[in-house]
C-alpha positions in Angstrom: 0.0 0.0 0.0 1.3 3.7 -0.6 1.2 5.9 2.8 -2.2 7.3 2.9 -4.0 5.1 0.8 -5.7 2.1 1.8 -6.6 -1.0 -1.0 -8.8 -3.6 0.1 -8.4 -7.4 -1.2 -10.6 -7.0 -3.8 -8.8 -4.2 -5.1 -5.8 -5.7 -4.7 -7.1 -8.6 -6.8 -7.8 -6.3 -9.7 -5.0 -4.6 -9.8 -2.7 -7.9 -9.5 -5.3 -9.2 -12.6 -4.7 -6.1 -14.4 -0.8 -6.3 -14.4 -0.9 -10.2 -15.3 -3.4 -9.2 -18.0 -0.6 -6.3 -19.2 2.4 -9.0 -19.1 0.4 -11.3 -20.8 -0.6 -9.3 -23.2 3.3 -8.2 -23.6 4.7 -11.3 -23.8 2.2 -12.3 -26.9 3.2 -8.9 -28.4 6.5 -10.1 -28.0 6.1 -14.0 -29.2 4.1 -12.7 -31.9 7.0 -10.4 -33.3 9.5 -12.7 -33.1 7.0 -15.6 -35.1 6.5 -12.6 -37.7 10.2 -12.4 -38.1 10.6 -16.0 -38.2 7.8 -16.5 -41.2 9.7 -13.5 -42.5 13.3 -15.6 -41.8 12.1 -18.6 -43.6 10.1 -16.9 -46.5 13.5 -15.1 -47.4 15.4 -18.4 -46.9 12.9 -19.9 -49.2 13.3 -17.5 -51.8 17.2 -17.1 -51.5 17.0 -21.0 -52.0 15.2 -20.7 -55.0 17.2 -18.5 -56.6 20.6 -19.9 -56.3 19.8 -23.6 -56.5 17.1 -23.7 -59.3 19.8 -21.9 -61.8 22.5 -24.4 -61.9 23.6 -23.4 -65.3 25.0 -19.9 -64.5 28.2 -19.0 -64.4 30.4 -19.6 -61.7 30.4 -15.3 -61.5 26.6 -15.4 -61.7 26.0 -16.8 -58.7 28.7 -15.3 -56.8 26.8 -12.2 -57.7 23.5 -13.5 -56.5 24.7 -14.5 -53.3 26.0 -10.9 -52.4 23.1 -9.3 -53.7 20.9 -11.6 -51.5 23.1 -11.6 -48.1 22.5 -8.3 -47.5 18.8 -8.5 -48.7 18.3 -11.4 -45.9 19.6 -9.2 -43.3 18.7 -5.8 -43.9 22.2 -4.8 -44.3 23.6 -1.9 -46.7 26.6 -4.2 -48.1 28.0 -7.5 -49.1 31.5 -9.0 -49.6 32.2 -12.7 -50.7 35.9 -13.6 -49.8 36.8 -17.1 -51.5 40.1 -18.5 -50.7 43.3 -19.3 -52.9 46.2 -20.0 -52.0 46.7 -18.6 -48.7 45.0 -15.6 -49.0 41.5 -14.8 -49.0 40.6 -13.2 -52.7 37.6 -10.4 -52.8 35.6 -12.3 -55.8 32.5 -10.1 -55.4 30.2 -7.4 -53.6 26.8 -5.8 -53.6 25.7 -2.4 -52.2 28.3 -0.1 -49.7 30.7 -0.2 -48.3 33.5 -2.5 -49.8 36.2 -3.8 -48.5 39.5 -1.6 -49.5 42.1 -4.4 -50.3 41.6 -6.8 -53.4 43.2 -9.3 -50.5 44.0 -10.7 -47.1 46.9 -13.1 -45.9 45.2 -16.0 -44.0 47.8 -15.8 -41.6 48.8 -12.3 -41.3 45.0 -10.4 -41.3 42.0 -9.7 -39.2 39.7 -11.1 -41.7 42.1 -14.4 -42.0 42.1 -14.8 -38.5 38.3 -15.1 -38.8 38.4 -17.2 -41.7 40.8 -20.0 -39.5 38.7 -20.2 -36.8 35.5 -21.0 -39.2 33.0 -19.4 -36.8 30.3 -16.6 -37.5 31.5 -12.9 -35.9 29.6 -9.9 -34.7 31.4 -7.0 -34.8 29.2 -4.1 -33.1 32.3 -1.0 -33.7 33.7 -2.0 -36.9 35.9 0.8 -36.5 37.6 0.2 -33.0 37.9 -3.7 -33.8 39.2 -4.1 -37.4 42.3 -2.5 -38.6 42.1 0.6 -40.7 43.9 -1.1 -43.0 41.5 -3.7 -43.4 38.3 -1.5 -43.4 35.9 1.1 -45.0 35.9 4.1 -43.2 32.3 3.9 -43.6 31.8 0.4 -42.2 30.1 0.8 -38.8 29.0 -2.8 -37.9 29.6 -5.9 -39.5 28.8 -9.9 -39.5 31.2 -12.1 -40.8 30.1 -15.9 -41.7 32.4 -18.9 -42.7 31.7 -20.5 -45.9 32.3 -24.2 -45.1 31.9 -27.0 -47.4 32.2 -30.1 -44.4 35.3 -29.7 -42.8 36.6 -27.6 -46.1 36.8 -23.9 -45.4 36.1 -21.7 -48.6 35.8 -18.3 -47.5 33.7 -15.8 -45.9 30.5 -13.9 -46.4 30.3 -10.4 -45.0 27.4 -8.1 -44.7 27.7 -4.1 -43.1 25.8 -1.5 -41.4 22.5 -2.7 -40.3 20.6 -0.3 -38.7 20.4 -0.9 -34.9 23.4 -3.5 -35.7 23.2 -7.3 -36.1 22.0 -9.7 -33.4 21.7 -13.5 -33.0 18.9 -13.8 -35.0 21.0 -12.4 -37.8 23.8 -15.1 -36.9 21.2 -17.7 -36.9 19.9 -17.1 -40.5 22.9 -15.6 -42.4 24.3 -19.3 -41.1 21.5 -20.9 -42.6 21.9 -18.7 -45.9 26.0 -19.4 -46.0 24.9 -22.9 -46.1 22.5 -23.2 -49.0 25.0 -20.6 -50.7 27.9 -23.0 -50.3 25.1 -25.5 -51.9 24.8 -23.5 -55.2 28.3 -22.8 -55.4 29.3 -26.2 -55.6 25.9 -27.0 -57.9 28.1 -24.4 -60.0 31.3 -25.9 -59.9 29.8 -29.5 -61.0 28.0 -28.0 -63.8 30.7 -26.2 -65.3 33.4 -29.2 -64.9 30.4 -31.8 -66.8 30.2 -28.6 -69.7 33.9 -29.2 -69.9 33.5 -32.6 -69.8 31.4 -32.2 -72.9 33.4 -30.1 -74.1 36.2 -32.5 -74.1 33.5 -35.1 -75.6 33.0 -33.2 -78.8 36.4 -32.4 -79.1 37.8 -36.2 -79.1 34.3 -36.5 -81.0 36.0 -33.9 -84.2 39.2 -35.2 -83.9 38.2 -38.8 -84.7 35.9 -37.5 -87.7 39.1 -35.6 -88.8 41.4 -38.4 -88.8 38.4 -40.9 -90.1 37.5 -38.3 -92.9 39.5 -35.5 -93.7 43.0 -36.5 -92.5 42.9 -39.8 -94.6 41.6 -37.8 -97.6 45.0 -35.8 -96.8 47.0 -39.3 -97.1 45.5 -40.4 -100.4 45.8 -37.0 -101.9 49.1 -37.0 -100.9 50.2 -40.4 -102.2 47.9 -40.3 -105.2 49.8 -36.7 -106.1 53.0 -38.9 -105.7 52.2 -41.5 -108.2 50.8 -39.1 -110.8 54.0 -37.5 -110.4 55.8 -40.9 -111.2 53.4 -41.2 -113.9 54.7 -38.0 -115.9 58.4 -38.2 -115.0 57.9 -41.4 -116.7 56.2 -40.3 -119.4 53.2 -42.0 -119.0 50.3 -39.0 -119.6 47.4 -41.4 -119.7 48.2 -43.2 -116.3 48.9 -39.6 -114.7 45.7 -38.0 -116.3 43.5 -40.6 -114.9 45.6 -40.4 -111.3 45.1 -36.9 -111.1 41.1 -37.4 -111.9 40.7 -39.3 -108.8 42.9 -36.3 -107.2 40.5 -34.0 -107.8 37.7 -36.3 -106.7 39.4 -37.0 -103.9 40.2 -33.3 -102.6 36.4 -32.5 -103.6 35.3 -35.1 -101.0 38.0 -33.8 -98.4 36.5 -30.2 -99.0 32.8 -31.8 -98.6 34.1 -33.3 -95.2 35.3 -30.3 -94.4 32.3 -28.6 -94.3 30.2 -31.5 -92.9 32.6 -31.1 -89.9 32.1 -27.3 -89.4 28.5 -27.4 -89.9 28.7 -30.1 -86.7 30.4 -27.7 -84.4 27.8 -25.2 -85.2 25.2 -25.0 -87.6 24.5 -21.6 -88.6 21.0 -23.5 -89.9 19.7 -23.8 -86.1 19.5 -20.7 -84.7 17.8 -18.7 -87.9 15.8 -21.8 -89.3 15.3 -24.0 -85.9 15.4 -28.0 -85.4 13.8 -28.9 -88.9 15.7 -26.6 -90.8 19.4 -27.8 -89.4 18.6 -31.6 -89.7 17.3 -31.1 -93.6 20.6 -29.6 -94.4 22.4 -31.9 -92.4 20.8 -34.4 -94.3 20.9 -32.4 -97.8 24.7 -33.3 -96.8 24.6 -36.9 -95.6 22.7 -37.4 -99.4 26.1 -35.8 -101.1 28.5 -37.6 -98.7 27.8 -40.7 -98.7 24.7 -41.1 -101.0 22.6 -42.7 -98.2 19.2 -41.8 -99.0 17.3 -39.5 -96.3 14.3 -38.4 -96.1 12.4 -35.7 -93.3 8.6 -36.0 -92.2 7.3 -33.0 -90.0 4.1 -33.9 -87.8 2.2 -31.4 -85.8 2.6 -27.3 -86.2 6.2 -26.3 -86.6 7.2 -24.4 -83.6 10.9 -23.0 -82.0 12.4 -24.5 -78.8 14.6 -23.4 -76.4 18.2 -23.0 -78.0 19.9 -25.2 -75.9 17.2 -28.5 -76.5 17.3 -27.7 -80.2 21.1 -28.0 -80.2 21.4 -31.4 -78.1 18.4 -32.9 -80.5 20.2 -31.6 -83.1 23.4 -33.5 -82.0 21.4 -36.6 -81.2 20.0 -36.6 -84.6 23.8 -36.3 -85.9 25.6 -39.2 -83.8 22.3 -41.1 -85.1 22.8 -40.3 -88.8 26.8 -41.2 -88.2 25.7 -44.5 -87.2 23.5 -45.3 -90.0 26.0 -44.1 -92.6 29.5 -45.7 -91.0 28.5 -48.4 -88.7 24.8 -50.1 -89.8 25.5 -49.8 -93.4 21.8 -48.4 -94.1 20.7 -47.5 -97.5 18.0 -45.0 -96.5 17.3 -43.1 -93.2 14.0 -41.3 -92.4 13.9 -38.7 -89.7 10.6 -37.7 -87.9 9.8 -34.7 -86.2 6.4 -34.4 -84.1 5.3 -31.5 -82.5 2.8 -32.5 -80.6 1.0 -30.8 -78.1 2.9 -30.8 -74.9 5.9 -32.5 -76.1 8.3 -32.9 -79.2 9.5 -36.0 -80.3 12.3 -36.8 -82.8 12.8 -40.8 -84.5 15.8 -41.4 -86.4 15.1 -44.5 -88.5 17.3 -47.0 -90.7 17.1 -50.4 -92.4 20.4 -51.2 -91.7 21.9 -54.2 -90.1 21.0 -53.4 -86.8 22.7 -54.7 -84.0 21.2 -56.5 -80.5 21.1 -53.8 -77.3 22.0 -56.8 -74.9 25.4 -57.3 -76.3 26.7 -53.8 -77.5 28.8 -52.2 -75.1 27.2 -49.3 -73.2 29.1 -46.5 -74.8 29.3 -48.4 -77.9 28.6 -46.5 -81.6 27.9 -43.1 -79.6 25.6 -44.3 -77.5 27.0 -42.6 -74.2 27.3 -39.3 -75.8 23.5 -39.8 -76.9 22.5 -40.9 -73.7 24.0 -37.6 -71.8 22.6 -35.4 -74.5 19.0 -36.9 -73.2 19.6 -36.8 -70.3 20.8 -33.1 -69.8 17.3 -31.8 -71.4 15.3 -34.6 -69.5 13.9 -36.5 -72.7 13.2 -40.2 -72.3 15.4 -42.0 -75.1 14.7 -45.0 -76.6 16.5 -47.2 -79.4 15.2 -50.3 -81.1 17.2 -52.5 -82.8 17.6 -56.1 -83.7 20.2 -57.8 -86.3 19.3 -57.5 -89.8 16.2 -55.3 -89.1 17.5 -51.7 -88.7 17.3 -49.3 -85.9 14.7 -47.1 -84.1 16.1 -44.2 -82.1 13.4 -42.1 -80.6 13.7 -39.3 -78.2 10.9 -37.4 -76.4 11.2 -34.0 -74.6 8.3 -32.2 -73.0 8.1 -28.4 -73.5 8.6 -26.5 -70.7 5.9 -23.3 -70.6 6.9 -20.0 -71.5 10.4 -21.2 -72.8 9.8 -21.1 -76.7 10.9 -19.1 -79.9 14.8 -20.5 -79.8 15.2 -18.5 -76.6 17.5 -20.2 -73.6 
């Protein structure tokens, strides 16, 4: 009681329900803030996550730049630095926003930031200015958290973000951790889809180099030697030997020059990008007709319509390993390729009456089929190849069109 008033138990009972009433009341205030800023938390998580690991295909500089843009969306800070390591010095690869950091790098063993980096755990610094060297620091960084990029027990680098207002707190710790993690996830989703483009890469160049020694580079030989004997043929006075030799000469560097081509219009078909899928494989059989005098024919089903760049070039390579097989290993006489654009899907057969070979026994990256195999698999098409001895082969690949990704765009 205060001196010179007087409560009585009942009022004393409504006071005391009053104040529980008011502390209730602010600590649901309280819980429901923090809930809002966890739905918030996970929402932004969500979204970061979608971002970074639903574009597997950028560049590894691509998604660098995502994940400093997003770090110091996630946290409400003014800027971003991603710190990767190489060597042993910690590289600046990246920022977003302001302040950045004012040295390109930082000694692992020798710096503030490298000291962070070795002991691999997440720092709050609330006076950037009193606690980092001015070496080391924007003049305009106030406060600062610093996260380790680990990979396991591999330590990559660090993420920074500066100058929150009201400065960072543990609930900042807790979900930049959480970000670091799923950025390290896309980074390395990065790294393995650049080394398998490499990897393809590498493919198609053991791919040209075979063609040129199978094609061209023999051409080359028998040139060479046939130029040789016709030659012989005059030094020995023998015109009508060395007229006739240097006939086949000039068939023979005609069909090297038609090889040629055939192998340039491979590596990139200028017939793809301003024609589309039909338009490449007719010329690329127009050429398998003159090369080899296979006889090839094209059937279009359904309404004509472009696809994505990048599934109209790894049909468009199917079709070719496909046509190579008929013309040098099945020893067709006529090829017919189907195209069918049907409603939610395109599909592509590549048939031959050649002599056909039986799945069970043909090694699994025999006659291109591993090549094949990866090119389906890289759009997502179900494959499928048909073939028994003495009864020609069915090669039929299927990819379903993904909405709003048409007209040859990627």
């Amino acid at each position: 009681d205060l001196p010179g008033f007087t409560f009585d138990d009942a009022t004393k009972e409504l006071i005391g329900g009053i104040l529980n009433t008011v502390a209730v009341a602010i600590e649901s205030a309280a819980a429901a803030r923090q809930t809002r800023r966890q739905l918030m938390e996970s929402e932004s998580l969500r979204r970061v996550a979608n971002v970074l690991l639903e574009s597997p295909d950028g560049t590894s500089e691509d998604v660098l730049g995502l994940i400093a843009d997003e770090a110091r969306t996630i946290v409400n800070g003014t800027g971003s630095a991603l710190m990767l390591l190489e060597d042993d010095s910690l590289h600046y690869v990246c920022g977003a926003g302001a302040p950045r950091l004012p040295l390109g790098f930082y000694h692992v063993d020798s710096t503030y930031y490298g000291s962070v980096f070795q002991k691999a755990e997440t720092v709050i610094v609330r006076d950037a200015q009193s606690e980092i060297p001015q070496a080391e620091r924007s003049d305009k960084v106030r406060t600062l958290i610093i996260v380790p990029l680990l990979e396991g027990d591999k330590k990559l680098g660090l993420l920074m973000v500066s100058n929150k207002s009201g400065g960072f707190d543990n609930a900042d710790k807790r979900i930049i951790e959480l970000f670091a993690a799923q950025a390290v996830m896309a980074l390395r989703n990065s790294r393995m889809f650049m080394q398998s483009e490499k990897l393809v890469v590498q493919g198609e160049r053991q791919r040209l180099a075979r063609e040129l020694h199978d094609s061209v580079t023999q051409a080359l030989y028998a040139i060479t030697f046939c130029s040789d004997a016709a030659l012989r043929s005059l030094e020995s006075g023998k015109d009508a030997a060395a007229a006739g030799q240097l006939k086949a000469l000039q068939g023979m560097a005609q069909q090297g020059m038609r090889d040629m081509r055939s192998l340039i219009f491979d590596l990139h078909p200028p017939e793809l990008e301003s024609e589309g899928l039909v338009g490449a494989i007719q010329a690329r059989l127009n050429s398998v007709e003159v090369r080899s005098g296979l006889g090839a024919d094209l059937f279009v089903e359904g309404d004509e319509r472009r696809l994505p760049l990048r599934v109209e070039e790894e049909l468009f390579r199917i079709a070719i390993e496909a046509l190579n097989n008929s013309t040098k290993h099945s020893k067709a006489e006529s090829v017919t390729v189907k195209v069918d654009f049907a409603e939610d899907r395109t599909i592509v057969q590549i048939i031959d009456d050649g002599q056909g070979f039986d799945p069970l026994t043909l090694p699994t990256g025999g006659m291109g089929l591993r090549g094949i195999r990866e090119r389906a698999e890289r759009i997502s098409a179900d494959l499928d190849i048909s073939s028994e001895p003495e009864n020609g082969t069915v090669l039929t690949v299927k990819v379903f069109d993904v909405e709003g990704t048409g007209g040859g765009d990627e």
